[in-house]
C-alpha positions in Angstrom: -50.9 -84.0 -30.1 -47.9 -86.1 -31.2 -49.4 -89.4 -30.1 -52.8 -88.4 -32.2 -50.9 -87.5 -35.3 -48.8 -91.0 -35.1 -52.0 -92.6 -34.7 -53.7 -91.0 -37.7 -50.5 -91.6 -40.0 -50.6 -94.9 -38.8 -54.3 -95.8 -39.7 -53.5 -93.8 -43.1 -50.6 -96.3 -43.9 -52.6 -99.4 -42.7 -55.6 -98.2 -45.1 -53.4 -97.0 -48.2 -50.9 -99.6 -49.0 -49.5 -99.2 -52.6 -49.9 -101.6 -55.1 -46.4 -102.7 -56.5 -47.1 -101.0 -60.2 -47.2 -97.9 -58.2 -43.8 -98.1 -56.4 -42.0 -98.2 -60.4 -39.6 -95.3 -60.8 -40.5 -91.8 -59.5 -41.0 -89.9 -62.6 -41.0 -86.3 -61.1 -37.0 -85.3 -61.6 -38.5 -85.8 -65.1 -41.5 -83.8 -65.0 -40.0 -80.9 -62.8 -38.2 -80.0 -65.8 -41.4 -80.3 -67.8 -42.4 -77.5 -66.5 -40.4 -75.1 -69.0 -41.6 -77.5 -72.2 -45.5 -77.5 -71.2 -45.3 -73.4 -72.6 -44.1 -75.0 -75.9 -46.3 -78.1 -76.3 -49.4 -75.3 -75.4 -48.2 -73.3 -78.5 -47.3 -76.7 -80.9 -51.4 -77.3 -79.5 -52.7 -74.0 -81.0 -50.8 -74.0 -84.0 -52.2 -77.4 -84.9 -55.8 -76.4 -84.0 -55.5 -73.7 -86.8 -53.7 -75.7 -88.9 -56.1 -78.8 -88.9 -59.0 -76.6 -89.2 -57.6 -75.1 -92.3 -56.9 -78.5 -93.6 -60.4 -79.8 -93.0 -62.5 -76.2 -94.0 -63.1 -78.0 -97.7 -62.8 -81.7 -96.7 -65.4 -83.8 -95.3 -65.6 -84.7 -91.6 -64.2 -88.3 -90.7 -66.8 -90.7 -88.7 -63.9 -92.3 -86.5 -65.8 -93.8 -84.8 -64.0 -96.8 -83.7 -60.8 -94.8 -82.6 -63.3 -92.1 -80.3 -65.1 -95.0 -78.4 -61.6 -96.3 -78.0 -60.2 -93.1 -77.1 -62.7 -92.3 -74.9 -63.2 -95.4 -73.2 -59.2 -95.3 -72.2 -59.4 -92.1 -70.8 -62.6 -93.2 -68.6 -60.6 -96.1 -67.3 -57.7 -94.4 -66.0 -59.7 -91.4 -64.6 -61.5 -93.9 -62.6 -59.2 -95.9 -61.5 -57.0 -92.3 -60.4 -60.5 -91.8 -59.0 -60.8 -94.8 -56.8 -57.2 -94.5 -55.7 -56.8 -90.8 -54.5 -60.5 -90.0 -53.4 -59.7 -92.8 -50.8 -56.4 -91.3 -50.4 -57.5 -87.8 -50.1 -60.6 -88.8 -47.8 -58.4 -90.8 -45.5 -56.1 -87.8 -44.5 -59.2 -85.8 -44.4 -61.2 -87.5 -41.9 -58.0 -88.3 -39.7 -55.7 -85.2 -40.0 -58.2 -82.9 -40.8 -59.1 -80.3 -44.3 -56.4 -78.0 -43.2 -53.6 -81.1 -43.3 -55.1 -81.3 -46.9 -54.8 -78.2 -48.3 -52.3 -76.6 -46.4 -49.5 -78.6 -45.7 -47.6 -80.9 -48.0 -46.7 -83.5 -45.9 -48.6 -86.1 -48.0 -47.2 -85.0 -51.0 -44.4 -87.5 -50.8 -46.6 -90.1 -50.6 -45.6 -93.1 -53.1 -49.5 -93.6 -54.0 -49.6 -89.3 -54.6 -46.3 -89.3 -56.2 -47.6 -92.0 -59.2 -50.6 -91.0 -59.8 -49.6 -87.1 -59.7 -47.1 -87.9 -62.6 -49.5 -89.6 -64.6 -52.1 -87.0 -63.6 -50.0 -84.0 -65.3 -48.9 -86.6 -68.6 -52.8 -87.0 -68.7 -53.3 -83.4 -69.8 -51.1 -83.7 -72.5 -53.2 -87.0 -73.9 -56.1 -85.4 -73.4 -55.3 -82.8 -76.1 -56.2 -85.6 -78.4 -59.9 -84.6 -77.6 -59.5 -81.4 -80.0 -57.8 -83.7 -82.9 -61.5 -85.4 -82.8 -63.6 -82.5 -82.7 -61.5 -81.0 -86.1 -61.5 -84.0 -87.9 -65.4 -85.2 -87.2 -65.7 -81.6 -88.0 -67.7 -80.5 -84.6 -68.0 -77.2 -83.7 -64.8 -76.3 -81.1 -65.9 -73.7 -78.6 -63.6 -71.5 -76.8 -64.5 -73.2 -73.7 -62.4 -76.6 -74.5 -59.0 -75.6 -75.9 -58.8 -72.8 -73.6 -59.4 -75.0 -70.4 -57.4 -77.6 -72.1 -54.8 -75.6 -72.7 -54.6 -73.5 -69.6 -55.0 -76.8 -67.6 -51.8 -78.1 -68.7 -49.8 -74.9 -68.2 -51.3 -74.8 -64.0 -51.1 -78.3 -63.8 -47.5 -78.6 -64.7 -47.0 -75.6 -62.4 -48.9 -76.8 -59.3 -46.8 -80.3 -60.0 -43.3 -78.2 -60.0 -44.4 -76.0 -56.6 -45.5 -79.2 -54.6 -48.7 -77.1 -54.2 -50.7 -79.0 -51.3 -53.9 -77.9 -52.7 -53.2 -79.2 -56.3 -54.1 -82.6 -54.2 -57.7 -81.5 -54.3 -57.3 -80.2 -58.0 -56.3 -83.7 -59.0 -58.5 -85.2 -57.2 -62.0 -83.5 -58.4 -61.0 -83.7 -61.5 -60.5 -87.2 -62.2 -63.6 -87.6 -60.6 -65.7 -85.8 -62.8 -63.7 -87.1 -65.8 -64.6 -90.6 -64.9 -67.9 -89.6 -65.5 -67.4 -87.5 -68.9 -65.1 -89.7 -70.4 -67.5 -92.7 -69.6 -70.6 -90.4 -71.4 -68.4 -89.8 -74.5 -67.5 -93.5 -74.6 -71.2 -94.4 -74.3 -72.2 -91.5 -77.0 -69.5 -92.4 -79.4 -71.0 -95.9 -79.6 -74.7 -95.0 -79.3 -75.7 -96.2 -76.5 -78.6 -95.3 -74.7 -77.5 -92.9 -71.8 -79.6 -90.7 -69.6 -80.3 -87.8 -70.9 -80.0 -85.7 -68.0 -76.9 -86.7 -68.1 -74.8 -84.3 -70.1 -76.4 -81.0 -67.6 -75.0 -83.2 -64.3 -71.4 -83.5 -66.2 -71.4 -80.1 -66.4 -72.6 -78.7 -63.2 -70.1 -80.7 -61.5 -67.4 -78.8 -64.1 -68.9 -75.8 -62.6 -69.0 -77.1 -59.0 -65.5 -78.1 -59.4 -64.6 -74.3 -60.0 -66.5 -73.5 -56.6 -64.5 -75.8 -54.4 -61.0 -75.1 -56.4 -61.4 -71.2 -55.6 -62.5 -72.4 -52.0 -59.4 -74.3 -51.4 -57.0 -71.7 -52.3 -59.1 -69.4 -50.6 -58.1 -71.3 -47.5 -55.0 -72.3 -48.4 -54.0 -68.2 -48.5 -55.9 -67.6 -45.4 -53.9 -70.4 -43.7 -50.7 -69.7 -45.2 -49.5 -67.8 -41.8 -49.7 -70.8 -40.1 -45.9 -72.4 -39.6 -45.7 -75.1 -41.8 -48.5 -74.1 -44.7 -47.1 -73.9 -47.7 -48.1 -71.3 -50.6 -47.2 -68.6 -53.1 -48.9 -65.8 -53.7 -48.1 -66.5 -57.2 -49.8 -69.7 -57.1 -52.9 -68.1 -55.0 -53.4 -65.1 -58.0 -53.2 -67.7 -61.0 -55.8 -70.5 -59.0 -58.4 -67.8 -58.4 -58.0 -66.3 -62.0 -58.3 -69.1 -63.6 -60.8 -70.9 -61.4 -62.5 -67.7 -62.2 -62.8 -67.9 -65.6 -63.8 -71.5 -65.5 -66.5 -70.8 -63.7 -67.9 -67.8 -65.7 -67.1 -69.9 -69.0 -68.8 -73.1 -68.0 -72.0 -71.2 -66.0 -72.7 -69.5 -69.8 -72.3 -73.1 -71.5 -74.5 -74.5 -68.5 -76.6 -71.4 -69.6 -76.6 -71.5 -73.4 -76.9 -75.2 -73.3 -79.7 -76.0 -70.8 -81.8 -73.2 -69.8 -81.8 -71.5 -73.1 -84.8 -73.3 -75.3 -82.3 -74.3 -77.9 -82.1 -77.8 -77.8 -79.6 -80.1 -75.9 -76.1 -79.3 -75.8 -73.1 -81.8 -75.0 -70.7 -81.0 -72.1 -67.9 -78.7 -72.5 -66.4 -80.0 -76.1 -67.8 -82.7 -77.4 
């Protein structure tokens, strides 16, 4: 057993070398404290969403279109390129150590490639509150759906970062996956170019099956958490479910309201 794990963490350091930009300074002592200051930057985030909509309720919407293809096309860049690097990541320890080594047991965790792009996964959900400043000033409709997730998002992330949760590898993973591909629509809509149209339904039922596998994972991840070595809360375990929960209901009645009801096309989640 020994000799078969040294093997597989051998092939996983000869596959996943770090690129030097990824070895800079270890940003977590920083973000473990963030933890406490997430709470506040979620309220400063509501406050503002009431106060910009009460600004712009007699103004007229601003085009922006420049800064949203900009935005947007940013956003798509780094979630691919997180993409690239920790689906190989992720896939590697899968197919040599096995799903349970994945979701149970942090030993990755510490990984210099999981440690970068971890940190600039949880800063990523505070940049990405930016989406609601565009929907208030272009004056689009902002559905429950997108500041809740947004704003709930940042609170579990933050948490999941603090715990060393080996499941929030998975978290991290499907979702800069499927924001690769939203943030690369948006950048396409934004400058009006043609896009398939199927396109905005696929966006969101990978949002949806994203929900599926995060409840399955922490499904597991309790079930295994007997096991020496498998780390969990119960804490954690309660809040994943709940709010995987939610997401799912939330995004099955925009998958509902959007593309099954004969109401015309609806774009995904926010925008």
């Amino acid at each position: 057993m020994a000799t078969s794990m040294n093997f597989s963490r051998g092939l996983e350091a000869e596959l996943i070398q770090p690129y030097n930009f990824e070895m800079s300074q270890d940003l977590r002592p920083f973000l473990d404290e963030y933890w406490v200051s997430s709470f506040l930057i979620v309220l400063v985030y509501l406050l503002l969403i009431i106060v910009g909509q009460s600004y712009m309720k007699t103004r007229k919407g601003f085009s922006l279109q420049g800064p949203l293809i900009l935005w947007s096309f940013c956003l798509a860049v780094f979630s691919i390129l997180g993409t690239v690097r920790i689906w190989r990541y992720m896939g590697t320890v899968l197919f040599t150590q096995g799903l349970k080594q994945t979701v149970c047991f942090g030993t990755y965790i510490d990984d210099t490639i999981i440690k970068f792009w971890s940190s600039l996964f949880v800063l990523s959900k505070i940049v990405e509150l930016g989406d609601t400043a565009f929907i208030i000033l272009r004056k689009r409709p902002l559905i429950f759906v997108h500041w809740y997730h947004h704003s709930t998002v940042l609170l579990f992330t933050s948490f999941g970062f603090k715990n060393r949760m080996p499941s929030g590898g998975w978290f991290m993973t499907m979702n800069l996956g499927v924001h690769s591909i939203m943030y690369t629509y948006y950048t396409l809509k934004a400058a009006k170019v043609k896009h398939p149209s199927i396109l905005p339904m696929v966006i969101t039922s990978l949002q949806i099956l994203q929900m599926v596998m995060g409840t399955i994972f922490g499904i597991l991840n309790y079930i295994w958490r007997q096991e020496k070595g498998c780390y969990t809360t119960t804490e954690h375990f309660f809040w994943s479910f709940m709010l995987y929960g939610t997401y799912f209901i939330l995004f099955a009645h925009f998958f509902h309201q959007a593309y099954l009801r004969p109401k015309g096309k609806a774009k995904p989640k926010s925008q």
